[in-house]
C-alpha positions as CSV (number, residue, x, y, z in Angstrom):
1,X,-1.3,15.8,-60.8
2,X,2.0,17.8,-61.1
3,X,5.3,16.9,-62.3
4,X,6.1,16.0,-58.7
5,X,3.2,14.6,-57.0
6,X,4.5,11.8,-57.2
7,X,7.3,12.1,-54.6
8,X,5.1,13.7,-51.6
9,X,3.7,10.5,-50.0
10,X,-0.2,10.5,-49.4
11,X,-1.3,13.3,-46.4
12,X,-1.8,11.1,-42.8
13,X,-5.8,9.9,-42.2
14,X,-6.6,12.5,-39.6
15,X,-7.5,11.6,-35.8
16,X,-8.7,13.0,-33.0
17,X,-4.6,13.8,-32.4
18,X,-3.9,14.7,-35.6
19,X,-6.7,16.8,-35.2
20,X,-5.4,18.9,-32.5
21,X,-2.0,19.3,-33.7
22,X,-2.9,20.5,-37.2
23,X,-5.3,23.0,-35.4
24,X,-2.5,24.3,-33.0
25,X,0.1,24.8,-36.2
26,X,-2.7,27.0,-38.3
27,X,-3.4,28.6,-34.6
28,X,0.6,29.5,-34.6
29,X,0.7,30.3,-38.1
30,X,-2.0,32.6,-38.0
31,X,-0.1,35.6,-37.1
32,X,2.5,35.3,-39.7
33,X,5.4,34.7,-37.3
34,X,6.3,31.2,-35.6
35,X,8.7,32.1,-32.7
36,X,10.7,28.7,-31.2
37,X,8.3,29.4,-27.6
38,X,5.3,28.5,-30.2
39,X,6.4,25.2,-31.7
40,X,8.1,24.6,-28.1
41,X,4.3,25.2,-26.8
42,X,2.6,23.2,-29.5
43,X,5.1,20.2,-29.0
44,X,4.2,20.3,-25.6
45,X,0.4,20.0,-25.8
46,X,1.2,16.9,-28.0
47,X,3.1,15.4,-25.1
48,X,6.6,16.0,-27.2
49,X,5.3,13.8,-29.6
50,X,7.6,14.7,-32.7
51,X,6.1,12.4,-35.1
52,X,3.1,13.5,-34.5
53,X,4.0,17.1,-35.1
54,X,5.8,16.5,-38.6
55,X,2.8,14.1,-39.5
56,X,0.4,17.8,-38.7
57,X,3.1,19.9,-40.8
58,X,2.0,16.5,-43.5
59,X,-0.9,17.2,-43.6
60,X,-1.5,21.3,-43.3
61,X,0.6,21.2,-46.2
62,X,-1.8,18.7,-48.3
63,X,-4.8,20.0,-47.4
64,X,-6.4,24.0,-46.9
65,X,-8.2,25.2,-43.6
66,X,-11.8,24.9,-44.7
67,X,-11.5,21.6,-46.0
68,X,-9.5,20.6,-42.9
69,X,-11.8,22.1,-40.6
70,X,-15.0,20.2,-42.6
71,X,-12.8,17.3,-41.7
72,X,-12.4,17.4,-38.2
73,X,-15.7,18.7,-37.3
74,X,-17.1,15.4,-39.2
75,X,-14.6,13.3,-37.3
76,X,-14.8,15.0,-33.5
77,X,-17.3,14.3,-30.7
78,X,-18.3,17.2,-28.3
79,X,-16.0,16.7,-26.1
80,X,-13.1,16.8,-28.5
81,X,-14.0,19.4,-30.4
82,X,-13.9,21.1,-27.1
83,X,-10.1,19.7,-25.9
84,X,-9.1,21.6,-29.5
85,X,-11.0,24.7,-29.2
86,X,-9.1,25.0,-25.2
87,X,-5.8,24.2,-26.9
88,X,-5.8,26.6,-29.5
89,X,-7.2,29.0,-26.7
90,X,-4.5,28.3,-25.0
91,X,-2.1,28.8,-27.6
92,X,-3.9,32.1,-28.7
93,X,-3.5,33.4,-24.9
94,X,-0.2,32.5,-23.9
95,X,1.6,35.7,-24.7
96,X,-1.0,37.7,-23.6
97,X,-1.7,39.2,-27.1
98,X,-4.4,37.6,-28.9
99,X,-3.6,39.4,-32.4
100,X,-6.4,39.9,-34.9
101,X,-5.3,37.1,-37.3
102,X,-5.6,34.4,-34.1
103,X,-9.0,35.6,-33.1
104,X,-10.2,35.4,-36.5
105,X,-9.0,31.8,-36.7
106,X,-10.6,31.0,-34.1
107,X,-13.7,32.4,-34.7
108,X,-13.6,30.3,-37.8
109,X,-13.0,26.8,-35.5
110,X,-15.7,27.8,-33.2
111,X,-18.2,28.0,-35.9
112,X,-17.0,24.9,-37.8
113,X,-17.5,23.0,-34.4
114,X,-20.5,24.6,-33.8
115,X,-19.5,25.6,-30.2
116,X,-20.4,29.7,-29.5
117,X,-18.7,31.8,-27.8
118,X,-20.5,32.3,-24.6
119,X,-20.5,28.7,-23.9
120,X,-16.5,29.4,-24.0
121,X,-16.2,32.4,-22.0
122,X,-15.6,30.6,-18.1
123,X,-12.9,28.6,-19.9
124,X,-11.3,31.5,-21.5
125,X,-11.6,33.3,-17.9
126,X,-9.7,30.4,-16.6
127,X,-7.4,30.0,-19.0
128,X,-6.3,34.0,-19.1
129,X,-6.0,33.3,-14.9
130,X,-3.7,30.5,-15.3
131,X,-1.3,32.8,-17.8
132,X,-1.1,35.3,-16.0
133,X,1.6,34.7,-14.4
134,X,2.3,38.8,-13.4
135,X,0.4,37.5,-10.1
136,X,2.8,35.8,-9.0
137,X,5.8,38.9,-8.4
């Protein structure tokens, strides 16, 4: 324990909620550059929840990715590890460029949760349809 361990409060028990949040801050991390849009888009997917959000920044700051994603793939059924891995899809497609750094990231959800990626690809499809907004004009 360092000098000032002390003064930084135990991380939050992760949930299902805290679960998605701290995945979408590594997801707008990943790429080394957090632009207002991002946290704008990440607060919301948590329904503007902003307790929720500094509770995620809480706890990506106690604890590293791997054990974090050990954590949540323990704690998530099926069909939340899928609401995640469609958030941070979402995330990753919004601006059209999926950079390097976000696929790799979530490459490394997908095989913590176990879920491939063929099983994602009519999501993605979907997902890529509803951001493209360039349809529209």
């Amino acid at each position: 324990m360092g000098l000032f361990d002390m003064f930084k409060g135990s991380p939050p028990d992760l949930t299902p909620k805290l679960a998605l949040a701290v995945g979408l801050l590594h997801m707008i991390h990943a790429d080394g550059a957090v632009e207002a849009e991002e946290i704008g888009q990440v607060l919301q997917a948590l329904g503007n929840d902003k307790t929720l959000f500094d509770n995620a920044g809480r706890y990506a700051k106690s604890k590293d990715l791997d054990a974090f994603l050990a954590e949540s793939a323990a704690l998530l059924n099926a069909d939340q590890k899928l609401c995640v891995l469609l958030n941070l899809l979402d995330s990753l497609l919004a601006d059209g460029v999926a950079a390097p750094q976000e696929q790799a990231l979530f490459s490394r959800f997908m095989s913590a949760y176990g879920v491939s990626e063929q099983s994602l690809e009519p999501y993605a499809m979907g997902i890529s349809i509803k951001n493209n907004r360039k349809v529209l004009d």
